[in-house]
Every structure is written in C-alpha cells, then in structure tokens.
C-alpha positions in Angstrom: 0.0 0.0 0.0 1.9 3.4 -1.2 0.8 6.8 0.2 -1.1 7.7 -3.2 -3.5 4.8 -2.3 -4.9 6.0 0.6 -8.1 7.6 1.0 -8.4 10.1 4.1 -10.8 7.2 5.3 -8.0 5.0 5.1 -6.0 7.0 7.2 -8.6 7.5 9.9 -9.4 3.4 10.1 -5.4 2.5 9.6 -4.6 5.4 12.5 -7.4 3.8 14.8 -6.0 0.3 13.9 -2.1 1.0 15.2 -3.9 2.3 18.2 -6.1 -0.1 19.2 -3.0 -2.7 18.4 -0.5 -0.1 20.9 -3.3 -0.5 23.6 -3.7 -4.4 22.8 0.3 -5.1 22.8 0.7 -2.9 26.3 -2.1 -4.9 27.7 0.1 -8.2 27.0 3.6 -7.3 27.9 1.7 -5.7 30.8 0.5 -9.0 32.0 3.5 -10.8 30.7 5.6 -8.8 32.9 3.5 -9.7 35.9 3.5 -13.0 34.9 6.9 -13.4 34.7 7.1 -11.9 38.2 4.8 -13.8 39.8 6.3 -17.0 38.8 9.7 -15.8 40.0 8.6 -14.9 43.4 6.7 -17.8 43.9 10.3 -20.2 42.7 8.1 -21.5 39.4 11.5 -19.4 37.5 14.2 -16.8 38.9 14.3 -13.7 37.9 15.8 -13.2 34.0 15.0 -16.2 33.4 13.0 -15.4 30.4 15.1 -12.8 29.2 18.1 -15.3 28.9 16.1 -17.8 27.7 18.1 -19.5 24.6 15.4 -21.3 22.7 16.1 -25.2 20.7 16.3 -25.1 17.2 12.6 -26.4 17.0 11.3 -23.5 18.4 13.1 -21.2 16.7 11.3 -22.7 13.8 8.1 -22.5 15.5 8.8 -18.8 15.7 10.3 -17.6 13.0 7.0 -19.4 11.5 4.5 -17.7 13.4 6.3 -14.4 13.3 6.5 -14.8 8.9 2.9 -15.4 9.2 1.9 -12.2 11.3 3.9 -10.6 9.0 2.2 -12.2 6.3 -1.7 -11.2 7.1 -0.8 -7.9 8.5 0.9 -7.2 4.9 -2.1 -8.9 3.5 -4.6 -6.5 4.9 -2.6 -3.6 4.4 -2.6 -3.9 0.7 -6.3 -5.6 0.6 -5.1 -8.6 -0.8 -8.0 -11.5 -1.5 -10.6 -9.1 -0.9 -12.7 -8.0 -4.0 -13.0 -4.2 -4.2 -16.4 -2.5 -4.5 
C-alpha cells in the first residue's frame, strides 16, 4: 500500500488500527511482565529467566514461522489482498 492509495478514510481506520493494536500489545507485555514476576517470586523461575532464555532449534522454527505469518496477514490486509473491491 503506497501513500497515493490512501483515501483520508483510510487513514482514519489505519490510525485507529495501530492504536487499538498499541493498547492491545501494552495490555500483554503488561501482564506478561506480571506474569513473569509472579512465577519468580513464587520459585516456578528466577528472575531473568525469560530474558536469557536461549530457545532449541525447533522453536526457533516454530517462531520464526509464526512471526513470517503475522507478518504475512498484517501485509495482507494492508494492501487488501484477497478481498474483492467495490
């Protein structure tokens, strides 16, 4: 999607979009954080142990797949792809 393709509709719905996905993403590394700090003080994990966290190869691949396919439907809707036009 290039700059000449959007509609000042376009850029009220895409701007409402990234904010509603800001809010969404706080809200998870919000919890994550407690999470993460509830386990350590209860012994589940010590503390950093998530940010040293060195994953197998198999979930690097499990990753790198999930993260190609965000990537993939976020690029997808941005340029309308599949979706007939009216």
């Amino acid at each position: 999607m290039s700059a000449q393709n959007l509609r000042p509709d376009d850029l009220d719905r895409l701007g409402q979009a990234l904010i509603t996905l800001t809010k969404e993403l706080w809200v998870t590394k919000d919890r994550l954080r407690i999470l993460e700090a509830a386990l350590a003080d209860s012994g589940v994990i010590t503390h950093g142990t998530v940010d040293s966290f060195q994953p197998d190869n198999a979930l690097l691949k499990m990753l790198d797949k999930d993260r190609e396919q965000l990537i993939e439907q976020v690029l997808a809707a941005l340029n309308d792809r599949g979706q007939s036009k009216n």
